[in-house]
C-alpha positions as CSV (number, residue, x, y, z in Angstrom):
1,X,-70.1,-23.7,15.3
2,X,-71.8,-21.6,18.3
3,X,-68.6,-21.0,20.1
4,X,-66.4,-20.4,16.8
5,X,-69.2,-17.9,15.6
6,X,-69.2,-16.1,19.0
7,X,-65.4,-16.0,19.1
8,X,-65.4,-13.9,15.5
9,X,-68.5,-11.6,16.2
10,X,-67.5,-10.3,19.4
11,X,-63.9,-10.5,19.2
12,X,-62.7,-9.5,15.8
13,X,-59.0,-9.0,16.7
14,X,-58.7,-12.7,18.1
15,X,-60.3,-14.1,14.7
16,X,-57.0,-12.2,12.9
17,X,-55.1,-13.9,15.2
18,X,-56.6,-17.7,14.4
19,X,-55.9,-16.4,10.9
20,X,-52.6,-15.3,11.5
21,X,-51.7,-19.0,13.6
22,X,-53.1,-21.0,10.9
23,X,-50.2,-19.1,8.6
24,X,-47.7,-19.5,11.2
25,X,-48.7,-23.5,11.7
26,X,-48.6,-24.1,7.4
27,X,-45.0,-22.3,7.8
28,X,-44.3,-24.6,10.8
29,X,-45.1,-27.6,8.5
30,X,-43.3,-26.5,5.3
31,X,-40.2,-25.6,7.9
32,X,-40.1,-28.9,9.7
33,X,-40.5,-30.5,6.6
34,X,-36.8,-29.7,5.4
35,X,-34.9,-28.7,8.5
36,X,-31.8,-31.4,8.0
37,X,-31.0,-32.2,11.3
38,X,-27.9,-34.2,12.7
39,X,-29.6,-35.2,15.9
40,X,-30.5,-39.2,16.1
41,X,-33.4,-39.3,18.3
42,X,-32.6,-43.6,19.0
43,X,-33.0,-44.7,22.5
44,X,-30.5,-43.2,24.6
45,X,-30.4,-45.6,27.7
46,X,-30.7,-49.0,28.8
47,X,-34.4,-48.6,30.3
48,X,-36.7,-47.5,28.0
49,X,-35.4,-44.7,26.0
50,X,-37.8,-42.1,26.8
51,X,-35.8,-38.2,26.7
52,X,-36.9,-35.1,28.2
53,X,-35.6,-31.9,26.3
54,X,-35.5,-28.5,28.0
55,X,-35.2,-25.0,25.7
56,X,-33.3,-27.4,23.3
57,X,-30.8,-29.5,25.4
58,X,-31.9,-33.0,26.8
59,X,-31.7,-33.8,30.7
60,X,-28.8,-35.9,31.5
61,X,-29.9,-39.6,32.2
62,X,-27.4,-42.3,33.6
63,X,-28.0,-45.0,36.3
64,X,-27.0,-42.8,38.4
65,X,-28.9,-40.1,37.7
66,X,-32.0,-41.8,37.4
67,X,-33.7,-42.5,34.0
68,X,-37.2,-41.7,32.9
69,X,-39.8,-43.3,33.8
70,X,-43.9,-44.0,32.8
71,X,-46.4,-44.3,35.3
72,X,-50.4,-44.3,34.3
73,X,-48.8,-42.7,31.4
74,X,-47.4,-39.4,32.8
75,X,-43.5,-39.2,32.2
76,X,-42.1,-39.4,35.7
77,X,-38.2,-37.9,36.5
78,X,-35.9,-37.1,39.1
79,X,-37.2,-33.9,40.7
80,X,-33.6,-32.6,41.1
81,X,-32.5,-32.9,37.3
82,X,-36.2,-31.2,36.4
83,X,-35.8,-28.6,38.4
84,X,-32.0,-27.7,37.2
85,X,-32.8,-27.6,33.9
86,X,-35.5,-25.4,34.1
87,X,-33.5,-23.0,35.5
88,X,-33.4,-23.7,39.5
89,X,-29.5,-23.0,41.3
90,X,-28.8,-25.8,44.4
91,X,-30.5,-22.8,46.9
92,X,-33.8,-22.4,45.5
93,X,-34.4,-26.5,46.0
94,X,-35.5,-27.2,49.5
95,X,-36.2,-30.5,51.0
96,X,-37.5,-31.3,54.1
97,X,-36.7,-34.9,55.4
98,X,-39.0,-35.0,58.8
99,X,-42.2,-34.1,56.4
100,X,-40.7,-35.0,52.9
101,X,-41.9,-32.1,51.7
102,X,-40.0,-30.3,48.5
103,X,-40.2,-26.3,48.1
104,X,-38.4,-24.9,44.3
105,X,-38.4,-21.1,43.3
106,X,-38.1,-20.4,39.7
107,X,-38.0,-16.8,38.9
108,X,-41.2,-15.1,40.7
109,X,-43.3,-18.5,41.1
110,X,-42.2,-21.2,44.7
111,X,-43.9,-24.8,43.8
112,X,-44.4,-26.9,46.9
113,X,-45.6,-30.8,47.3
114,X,-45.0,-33.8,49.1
115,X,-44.0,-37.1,48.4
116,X,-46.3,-39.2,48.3
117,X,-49.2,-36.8,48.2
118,X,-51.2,-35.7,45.3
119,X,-51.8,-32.1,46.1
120,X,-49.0,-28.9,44.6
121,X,-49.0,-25.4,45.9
122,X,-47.8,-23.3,43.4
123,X,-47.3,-19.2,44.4
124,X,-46.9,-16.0,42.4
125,X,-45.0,-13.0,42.7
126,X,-47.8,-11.6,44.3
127,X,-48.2,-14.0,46.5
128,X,-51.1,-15.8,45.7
129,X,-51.0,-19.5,46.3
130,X,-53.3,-22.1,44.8
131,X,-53.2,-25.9,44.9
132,X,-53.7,-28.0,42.1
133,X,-53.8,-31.6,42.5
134,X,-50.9,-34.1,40.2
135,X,-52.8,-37.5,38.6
136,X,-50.0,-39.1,39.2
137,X,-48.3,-38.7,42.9
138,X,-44.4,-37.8,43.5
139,X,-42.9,-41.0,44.8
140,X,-39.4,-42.1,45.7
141,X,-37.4,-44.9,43.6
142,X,-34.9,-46.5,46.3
143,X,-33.5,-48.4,43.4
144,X,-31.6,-45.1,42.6
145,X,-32.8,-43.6,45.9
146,X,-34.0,-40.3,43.5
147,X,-37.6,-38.5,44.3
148,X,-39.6,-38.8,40.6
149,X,-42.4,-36.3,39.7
150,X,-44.3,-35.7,36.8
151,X,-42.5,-33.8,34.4
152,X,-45.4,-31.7,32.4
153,X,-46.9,-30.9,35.5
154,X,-43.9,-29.5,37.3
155,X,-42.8,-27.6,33.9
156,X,-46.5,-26.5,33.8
157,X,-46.4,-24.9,37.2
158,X,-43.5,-22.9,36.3
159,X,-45.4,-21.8,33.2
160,X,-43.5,-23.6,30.7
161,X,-44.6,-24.8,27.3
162,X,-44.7,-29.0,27.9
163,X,-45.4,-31.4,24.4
164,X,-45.0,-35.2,24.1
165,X,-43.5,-36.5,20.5
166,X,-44.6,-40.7,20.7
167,X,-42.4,-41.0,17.5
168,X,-39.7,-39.7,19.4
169,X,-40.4,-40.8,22.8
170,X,-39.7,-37.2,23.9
171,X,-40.9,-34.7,26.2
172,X,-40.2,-31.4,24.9
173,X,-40.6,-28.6,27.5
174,X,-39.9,-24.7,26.4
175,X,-39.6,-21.6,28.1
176,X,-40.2,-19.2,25.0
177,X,-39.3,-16.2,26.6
178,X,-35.7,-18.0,27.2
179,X,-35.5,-19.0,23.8
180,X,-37.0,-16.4,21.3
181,X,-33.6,-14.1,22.2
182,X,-31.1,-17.0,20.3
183,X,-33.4,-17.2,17.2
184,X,-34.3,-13.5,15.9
185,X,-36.0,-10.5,16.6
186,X,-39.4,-10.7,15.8
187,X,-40.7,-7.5,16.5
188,X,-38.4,-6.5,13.5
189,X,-39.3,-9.4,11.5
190,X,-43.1,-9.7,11.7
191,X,-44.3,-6.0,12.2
192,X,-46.5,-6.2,9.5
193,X,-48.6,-8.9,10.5
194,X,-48.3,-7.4,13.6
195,X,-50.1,-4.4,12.0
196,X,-52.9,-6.5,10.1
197,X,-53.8,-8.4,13.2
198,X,-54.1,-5.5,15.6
199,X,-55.9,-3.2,12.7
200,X,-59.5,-3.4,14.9
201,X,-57.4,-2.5,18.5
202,X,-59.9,0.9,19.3
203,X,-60.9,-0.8,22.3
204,X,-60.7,1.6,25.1
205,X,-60.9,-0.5,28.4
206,X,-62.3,2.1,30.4
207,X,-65.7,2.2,27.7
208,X,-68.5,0.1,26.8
209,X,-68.9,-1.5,23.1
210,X,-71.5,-2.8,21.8
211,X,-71.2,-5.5,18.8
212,X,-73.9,-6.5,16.4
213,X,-73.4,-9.4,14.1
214,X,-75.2,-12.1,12.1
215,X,-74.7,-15.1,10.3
216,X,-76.1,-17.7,7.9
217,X,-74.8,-21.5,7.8
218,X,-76.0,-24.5,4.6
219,X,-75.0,-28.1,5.1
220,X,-74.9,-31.4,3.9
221,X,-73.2,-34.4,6.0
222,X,-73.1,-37.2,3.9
223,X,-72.4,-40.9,5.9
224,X,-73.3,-38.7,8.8
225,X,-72.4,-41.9,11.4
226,X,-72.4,-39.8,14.8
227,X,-74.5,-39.6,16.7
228,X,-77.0,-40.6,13.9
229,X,-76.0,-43.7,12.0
230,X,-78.2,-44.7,9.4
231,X,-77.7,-47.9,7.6
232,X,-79.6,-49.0,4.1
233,X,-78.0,-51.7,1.9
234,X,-75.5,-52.4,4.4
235,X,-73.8,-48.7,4.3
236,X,-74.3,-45.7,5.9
237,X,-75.8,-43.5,3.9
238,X,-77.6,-40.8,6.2
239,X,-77.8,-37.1,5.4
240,X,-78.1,-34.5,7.4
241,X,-79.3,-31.2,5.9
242,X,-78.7,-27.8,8.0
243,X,-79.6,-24.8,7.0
244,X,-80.4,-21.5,9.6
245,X,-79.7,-17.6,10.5
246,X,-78.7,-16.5,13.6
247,X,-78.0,-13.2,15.6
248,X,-75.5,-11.9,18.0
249,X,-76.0,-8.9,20.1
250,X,-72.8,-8.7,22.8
251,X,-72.0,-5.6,25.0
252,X,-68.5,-5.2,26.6
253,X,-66.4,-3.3,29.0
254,X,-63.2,-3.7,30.5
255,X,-63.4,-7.6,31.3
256,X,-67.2,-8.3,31.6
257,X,-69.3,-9.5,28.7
258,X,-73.1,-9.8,28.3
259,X,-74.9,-10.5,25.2
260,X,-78.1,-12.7,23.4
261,X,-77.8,-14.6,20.7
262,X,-80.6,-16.2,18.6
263,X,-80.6,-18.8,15.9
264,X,-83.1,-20.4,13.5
265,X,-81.6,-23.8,12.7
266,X,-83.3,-26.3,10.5
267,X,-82.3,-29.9,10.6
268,X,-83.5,-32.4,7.7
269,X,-82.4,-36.1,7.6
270,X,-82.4,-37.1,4.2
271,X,-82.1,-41.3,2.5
272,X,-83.8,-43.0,5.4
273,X,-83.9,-46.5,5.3
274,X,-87.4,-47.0,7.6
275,X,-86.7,-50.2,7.6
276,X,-83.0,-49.8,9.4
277,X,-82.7,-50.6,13.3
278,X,-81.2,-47.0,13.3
279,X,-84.7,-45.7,12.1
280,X,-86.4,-45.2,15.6
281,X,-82.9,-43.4,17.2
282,X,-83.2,-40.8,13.9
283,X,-86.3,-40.3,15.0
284,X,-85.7,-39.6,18.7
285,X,-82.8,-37.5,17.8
286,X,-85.2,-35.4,15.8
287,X,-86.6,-33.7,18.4
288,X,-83.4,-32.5,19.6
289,X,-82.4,-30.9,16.4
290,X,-86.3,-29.0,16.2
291,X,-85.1,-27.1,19.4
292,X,-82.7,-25.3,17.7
293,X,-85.6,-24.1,15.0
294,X,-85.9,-21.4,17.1
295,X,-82.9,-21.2,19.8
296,X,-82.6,-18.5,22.2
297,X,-79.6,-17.8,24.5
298,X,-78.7,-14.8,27.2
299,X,-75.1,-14.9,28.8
300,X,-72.9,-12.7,31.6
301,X,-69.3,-13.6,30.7
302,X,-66.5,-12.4,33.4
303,X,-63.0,-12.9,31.1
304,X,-60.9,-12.6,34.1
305,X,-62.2,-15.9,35.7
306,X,-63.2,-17.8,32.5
307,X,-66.8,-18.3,33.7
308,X,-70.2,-18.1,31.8
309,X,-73.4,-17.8,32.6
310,X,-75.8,-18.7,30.1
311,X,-80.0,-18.4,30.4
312,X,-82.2,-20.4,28.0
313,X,-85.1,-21.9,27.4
314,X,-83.6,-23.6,24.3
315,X,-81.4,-25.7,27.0
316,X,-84.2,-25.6,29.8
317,X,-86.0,-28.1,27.3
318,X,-82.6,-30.0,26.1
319,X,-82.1,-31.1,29.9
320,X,-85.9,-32.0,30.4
321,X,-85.6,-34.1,27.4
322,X,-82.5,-35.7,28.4
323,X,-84.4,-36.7,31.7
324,X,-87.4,-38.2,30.3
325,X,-85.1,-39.9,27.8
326,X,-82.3,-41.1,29.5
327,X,-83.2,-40.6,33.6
328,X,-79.3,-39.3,34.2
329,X,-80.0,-35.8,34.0
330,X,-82.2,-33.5,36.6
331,X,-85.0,-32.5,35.2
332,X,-85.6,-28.2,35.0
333,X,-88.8,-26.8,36.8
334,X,-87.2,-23.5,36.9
335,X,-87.6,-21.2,34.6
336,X,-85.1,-18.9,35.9
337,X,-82.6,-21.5,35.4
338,X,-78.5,-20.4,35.0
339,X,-75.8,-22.9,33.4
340,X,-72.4,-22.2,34.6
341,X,-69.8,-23.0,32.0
342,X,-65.6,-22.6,32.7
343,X,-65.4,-21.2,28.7
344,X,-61.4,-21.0,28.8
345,X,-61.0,-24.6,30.4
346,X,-62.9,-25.6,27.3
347,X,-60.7,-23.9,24.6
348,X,-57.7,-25.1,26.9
349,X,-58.3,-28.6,26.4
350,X,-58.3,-27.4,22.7
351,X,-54.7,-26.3,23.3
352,X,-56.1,-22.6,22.8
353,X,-55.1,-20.0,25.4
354,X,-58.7,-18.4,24.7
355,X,-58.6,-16.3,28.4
356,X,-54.9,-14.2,27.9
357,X,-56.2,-13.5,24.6
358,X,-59.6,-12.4,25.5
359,X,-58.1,-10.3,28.4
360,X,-55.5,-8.9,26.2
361,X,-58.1,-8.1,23.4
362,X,-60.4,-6.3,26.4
363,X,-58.1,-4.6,28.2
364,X,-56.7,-3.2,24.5
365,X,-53.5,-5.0,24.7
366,X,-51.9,-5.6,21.2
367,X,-51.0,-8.2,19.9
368,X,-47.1,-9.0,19.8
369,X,-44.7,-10.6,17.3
370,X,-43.9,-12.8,20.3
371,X,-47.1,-13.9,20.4
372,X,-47.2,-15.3,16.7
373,X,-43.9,-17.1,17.2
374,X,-45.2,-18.9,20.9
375,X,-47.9,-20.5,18.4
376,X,-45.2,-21.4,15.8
377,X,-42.5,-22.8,18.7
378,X,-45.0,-25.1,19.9
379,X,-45.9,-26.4,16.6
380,X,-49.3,-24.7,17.1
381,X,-50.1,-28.3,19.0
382,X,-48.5,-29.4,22.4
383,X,-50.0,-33.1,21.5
384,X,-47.2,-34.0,19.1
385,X,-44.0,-31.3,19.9
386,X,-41.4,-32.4,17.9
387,X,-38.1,-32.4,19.8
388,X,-35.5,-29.8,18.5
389,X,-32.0,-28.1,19.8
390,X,-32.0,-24.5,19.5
391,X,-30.2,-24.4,15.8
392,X,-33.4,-26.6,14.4
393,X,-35.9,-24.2,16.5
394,X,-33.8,-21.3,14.8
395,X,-34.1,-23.0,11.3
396,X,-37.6,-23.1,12.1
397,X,-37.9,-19.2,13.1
398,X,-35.9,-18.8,9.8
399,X,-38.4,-20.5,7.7
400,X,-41.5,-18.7,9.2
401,X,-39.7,-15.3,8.4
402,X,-39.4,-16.7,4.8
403,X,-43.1,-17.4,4.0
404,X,-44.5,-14.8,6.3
405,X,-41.9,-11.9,7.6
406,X,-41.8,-8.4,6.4
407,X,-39.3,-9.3,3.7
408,X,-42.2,-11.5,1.7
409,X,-44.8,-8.4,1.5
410,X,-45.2,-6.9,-1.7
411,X,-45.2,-2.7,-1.0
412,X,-47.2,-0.5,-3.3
413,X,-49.8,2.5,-3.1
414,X,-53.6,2.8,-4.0
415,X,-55.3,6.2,-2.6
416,X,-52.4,7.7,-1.5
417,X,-52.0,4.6,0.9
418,X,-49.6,2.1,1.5
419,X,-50.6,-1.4,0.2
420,X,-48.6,-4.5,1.9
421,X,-49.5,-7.4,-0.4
422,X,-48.7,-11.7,1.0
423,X,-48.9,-14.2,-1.4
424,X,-49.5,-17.9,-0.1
425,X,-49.2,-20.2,-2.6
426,X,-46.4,-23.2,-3.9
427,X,-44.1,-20.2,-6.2
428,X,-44.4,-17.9,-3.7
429,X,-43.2,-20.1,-0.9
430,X,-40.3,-21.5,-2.8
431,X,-39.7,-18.1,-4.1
432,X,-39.5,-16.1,-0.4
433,X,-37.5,-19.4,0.6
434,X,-34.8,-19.0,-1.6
435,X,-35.0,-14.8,-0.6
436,X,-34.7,-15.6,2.6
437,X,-31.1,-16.9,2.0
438,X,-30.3,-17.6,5.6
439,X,-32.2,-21.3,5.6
440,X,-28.9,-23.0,5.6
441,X,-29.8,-26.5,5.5
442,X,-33.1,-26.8,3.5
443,X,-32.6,-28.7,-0.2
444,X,-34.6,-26.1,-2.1
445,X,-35.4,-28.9,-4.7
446,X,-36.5,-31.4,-2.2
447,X,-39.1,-28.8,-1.2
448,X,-40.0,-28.3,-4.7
449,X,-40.4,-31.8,-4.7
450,X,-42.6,-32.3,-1.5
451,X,-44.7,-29.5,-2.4
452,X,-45.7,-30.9,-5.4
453,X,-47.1,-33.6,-3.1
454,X,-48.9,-31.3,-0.8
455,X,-52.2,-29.6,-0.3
456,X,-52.4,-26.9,-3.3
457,X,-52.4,-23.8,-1.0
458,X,-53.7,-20.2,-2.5
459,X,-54.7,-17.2,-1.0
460,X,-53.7,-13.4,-0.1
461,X,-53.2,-11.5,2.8
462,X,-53.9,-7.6,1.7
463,X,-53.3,-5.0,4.6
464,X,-53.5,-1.2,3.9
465,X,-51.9,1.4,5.7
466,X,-52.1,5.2,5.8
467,X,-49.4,7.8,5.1
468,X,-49.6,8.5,8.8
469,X,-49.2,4.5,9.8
470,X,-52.6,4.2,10.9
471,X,-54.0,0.7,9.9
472,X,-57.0,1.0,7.5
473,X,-58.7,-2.7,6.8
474,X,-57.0,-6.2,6.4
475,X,-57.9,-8.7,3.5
476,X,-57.5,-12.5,3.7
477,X,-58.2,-15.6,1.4
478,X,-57.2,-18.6,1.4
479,X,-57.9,-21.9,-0.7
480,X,-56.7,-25.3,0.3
481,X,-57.2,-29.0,-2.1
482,X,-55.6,-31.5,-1.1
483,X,-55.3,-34.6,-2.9
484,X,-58.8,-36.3,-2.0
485,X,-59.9,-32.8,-3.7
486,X,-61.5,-31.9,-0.1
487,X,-61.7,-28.6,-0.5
488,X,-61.4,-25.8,2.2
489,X,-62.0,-21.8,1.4
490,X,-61.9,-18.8,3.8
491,X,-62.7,-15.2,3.0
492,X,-62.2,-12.3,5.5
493,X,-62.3,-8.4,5.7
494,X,-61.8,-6.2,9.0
495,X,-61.3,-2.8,10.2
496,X,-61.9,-0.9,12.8
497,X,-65.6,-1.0,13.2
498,X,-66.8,-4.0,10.8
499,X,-65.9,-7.5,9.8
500,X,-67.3,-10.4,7.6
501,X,-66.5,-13.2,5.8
502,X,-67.3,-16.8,4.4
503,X,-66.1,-20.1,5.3
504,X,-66.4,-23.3,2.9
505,X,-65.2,-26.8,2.6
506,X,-66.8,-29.6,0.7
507,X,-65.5,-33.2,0.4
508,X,-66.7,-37.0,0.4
509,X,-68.2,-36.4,3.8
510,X,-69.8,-32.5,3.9
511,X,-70.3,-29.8,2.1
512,X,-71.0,-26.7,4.1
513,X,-70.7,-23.0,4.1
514,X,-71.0,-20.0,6.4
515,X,-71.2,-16.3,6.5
516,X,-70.9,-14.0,9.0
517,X,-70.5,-10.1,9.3
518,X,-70.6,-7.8,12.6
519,X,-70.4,-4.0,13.6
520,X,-69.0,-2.3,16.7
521,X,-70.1,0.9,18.1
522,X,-69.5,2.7,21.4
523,X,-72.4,1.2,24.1
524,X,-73.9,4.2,26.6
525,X,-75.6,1.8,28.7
526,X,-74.8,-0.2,31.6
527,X,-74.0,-3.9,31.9
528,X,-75.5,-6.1,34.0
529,X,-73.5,-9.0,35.3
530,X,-75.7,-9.9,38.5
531,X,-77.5,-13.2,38.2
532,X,-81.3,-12.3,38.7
533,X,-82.2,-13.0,42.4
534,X,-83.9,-16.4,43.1
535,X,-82.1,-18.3,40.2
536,X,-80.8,-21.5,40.2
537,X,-77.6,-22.0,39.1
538,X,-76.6,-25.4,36.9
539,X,-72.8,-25.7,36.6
540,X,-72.7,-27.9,33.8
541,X,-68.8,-28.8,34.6
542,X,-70.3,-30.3,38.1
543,X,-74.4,-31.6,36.3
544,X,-75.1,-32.5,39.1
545,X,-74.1,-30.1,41.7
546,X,-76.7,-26.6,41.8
547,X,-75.5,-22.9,43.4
């Protein structure tokens, strides 16, 4: 809740585009859903059936060729046939045979390695040449003498896209600058929510902001099994209360961030059994929870490198505890103490690009209609891409411009301004589908008819724009029940200078709510992003290492 608070207090503009991904991904859904497609995804070769697809067209595979392969499961193929497809002619493929090395240029980027070896050299336009080091090493098969590396990490070197579909045994790799061109021309067909989401862009790079923000947060976790498991007549039963107000202040200019944030957090466990073998552990994990009763943080945040620094006393006393407790953490004795943090390798494991779109937010960098479509391309997961040719991906495109393109605002005035008005519900949906006209292949009643199956979905997206085209505020809600009557609800409003809103769900397992609101102002100080002299530095990505 820390980070995902942070995230919408001191960058409102990235919050619209969560919003805006979330639309894009229930789009996806509803799109893929319908899409009739003529491929037959059945195993296509005598081995083991696994594919690799490239910007819609699958890699030839013969026993000739060489066919797929999994090893310590990474998806292993011929170097050769990788490199092709992604875009590579005969003379930007260099092998050496006295060192075995392999050198591939693809557009502005040269990827090196060895076979055999675990390290990759991968240099930009600029020059700039890091090495990163493959799990699984390139290795020669002299069954069909061919060189095999890892296909995500190759594709990911070059900067491609790279998702795995199990139920298709697939590896879908996409290039979406290649591929936006054959499906449409989003910067026509999205401008609007292009508008909404960049409505708070007054971010001058060359000035200092400063944001102010607060927020309030009421819980109840019901069979609240981890880490606490609480057991009384056989079940788990546990509650956990949380209820707690916190503050943000955060100061920024061009890419470097400092801030403090404070919290009082109360935690209650509720429907103890004393008598439970879980009893004592509730009790020791009690003491971790009182921390946060009063929770202070600092932090020096440098964007362009992903690194935070964070200064606490709140985590000063977390550690110590952990050492008493458990003996496999150092214990803190200095009360100058740093913990080093690599933010956007965090949100990356998330699948969330959470560094470009810091730095494009910073640097005052809009948003593009590109930039909605990457998320919608990629299923808004990379965990489970589903395989598609570039007439499905286009059917898909197709469908996202029918829920969510300019065609499905509603245009009218209030004030002399321009009101653009998006319904999200079933009837709209069906309604902006069958508008759309251009969805060749989806069976409007079967989408009736799936609908009716599917989370009820409601809400609004309300933008308003001046005479002059100058973006005012932007207005969302949405309401999703699905079946199980879990419930989720999201409120938001933006402009230039202020933002708030209201999260809530509530089903069998929580119930929970939390409201946030924040202010941004010009900042005439100066920020500090030197780590005071004489402190020790705790990278919390290496516990055990100290700067």
């Amino acid at each position: 809740w820390y980070h995902s608070f942070k995230v919408i207090v001191i960058e409102r503009r990235l919050e619209m585009k969560k919003i805006t991904g979330f639309l894009l991904a229930v789009a996806f859904v509803f799109a893929v859903g319908f899409i009739s497609a003529d491929n037959t995804y059945a195993a296509g070769d005598k081995d083991n059936g696994i594919k690799v697809m490239v910007n819609g067209q699958y890699i030839m595979q013969s026993k000739a060729l060489g066919y797929a392969q999994v090893i310590d499961d990474r998806v292993m193929v011929p170097y050769r046939s990788l490199l092709h497809a992604l875009g590579a002619k005969d003379g930007d493929i260099k092998y050496d045979a006295k060192s075995k090395a392999v050198n591939a240029v693809i557009g502005d980027k040269t990827v090196g390695f060895g076979v055999g070896g675990d390290d990759v050299y991968i240099k930009d336009a600029k020059g700039n040449t890091k090495k990163e080091e493959m799990d699984v090493p390139a290795f020669a098969d002299r069954r069909v003498n061919r060189t095999y590396v890892s296909a995500r990490f190759i594709s990911e070197a070059f900067g491609y896209n790279v998702g795995w579909s199990g139920e298709y045994k697939t590896v879908t790799i996409l290039d979406i600058d290649k591929v936006l061109p054959q499906l449409g021309n989003p910067d026509k067909d999205f401008s609007l929510l292009v508008k909404a989401a960049n409505i708070s862009s007054i971010r001058d790079a060359g000035k200092a902001y400063e944001s102010t923000g607060d927020f309030t947060i009421n819980g109840l976790f019901n069979n609240f099994a981890d880490p606490i498991p609480v057991e009384k007549d056989g079940k788990k039963v546990g509650k956990l209360k949380i209820n707690g107000t916190g503050n943000v202040v955060s100061r920024v200019k061009g890419t470097d961030m400092t801030g403090e944030f404070t919290a009082k957090i109360k935690f209650e466990q509720t429907d103890v059994n004393e008598k439970s073998p879980d009893a004592e552990i509730m009790k020791e994990m009690k003491k971790y929870f009182d921390l946060f009763s009063d929770a202070k943080f600092e932090y020096k945040f440098d964007v362009k490198t992903g690194i935070m620094y964070i200064h606490s006393e709140t985590l000063d006393k977390f550690f110590n505890m952990m050492a008493n407790d458990f003996g496999d953490t150092q214990k803190v004795e200095n009360n100058n103490t740093w913990y080093k943090i690599n933010v956007s390798d965090m949100y990356s494991e998330q699948g969330v690009d959470y560094q470009n779109l810091m730095l494009n937010t910073m640097n005052g960098t809009n948003l593009t209609a590109k930039d909605f479509i990457k998320l919608v391309m990629t299923g808004g997961s990379e965990e489970e891409m589903i395989p598609m040719t570039i007439a499905e991906l286009k059917e898909v495109y197709n469908a996202v411009k029918a829920v969510m393109g300019d065609s499905s605002f509603k245009v009218s005035e209030e004030g002399g301004n321009k009101v653009y008005t998006l319904d999200i519900d079933q009837e709209s949906i069906i309604k902006n589908f069958v508008k759309q006209g251009s969805i060749n292949n989806v069976d409007i009643a079967k989408l009736k008819k799936s609908l009716a199956k599917a989370p009820e979905i409601n809400g609004k997206v309300k933008f308003i724009e001046s005479n002059s085209g100058q973006g005012i505020s932007t207005n969302f809600n949405l309401k999703i029940v699905d079946k199980e009557k879990s419930t989720f609800k999201m409120n938001f409003e933006g402009s230039k200078t202020m933002q708030k809103g209201d999260l809530d769900f509530d089903n069998d397992m929580a119930k929970f709510n939390m409201k946030f609101s924040s202010n941004m102002k010009e900042y005439a100080g100066t920020l500090d992003m030197k780590i005071p002299q004489g402190a020790k530095v705790v990278d919390l990505d290496k516990p055990d290492s100290n700067e």
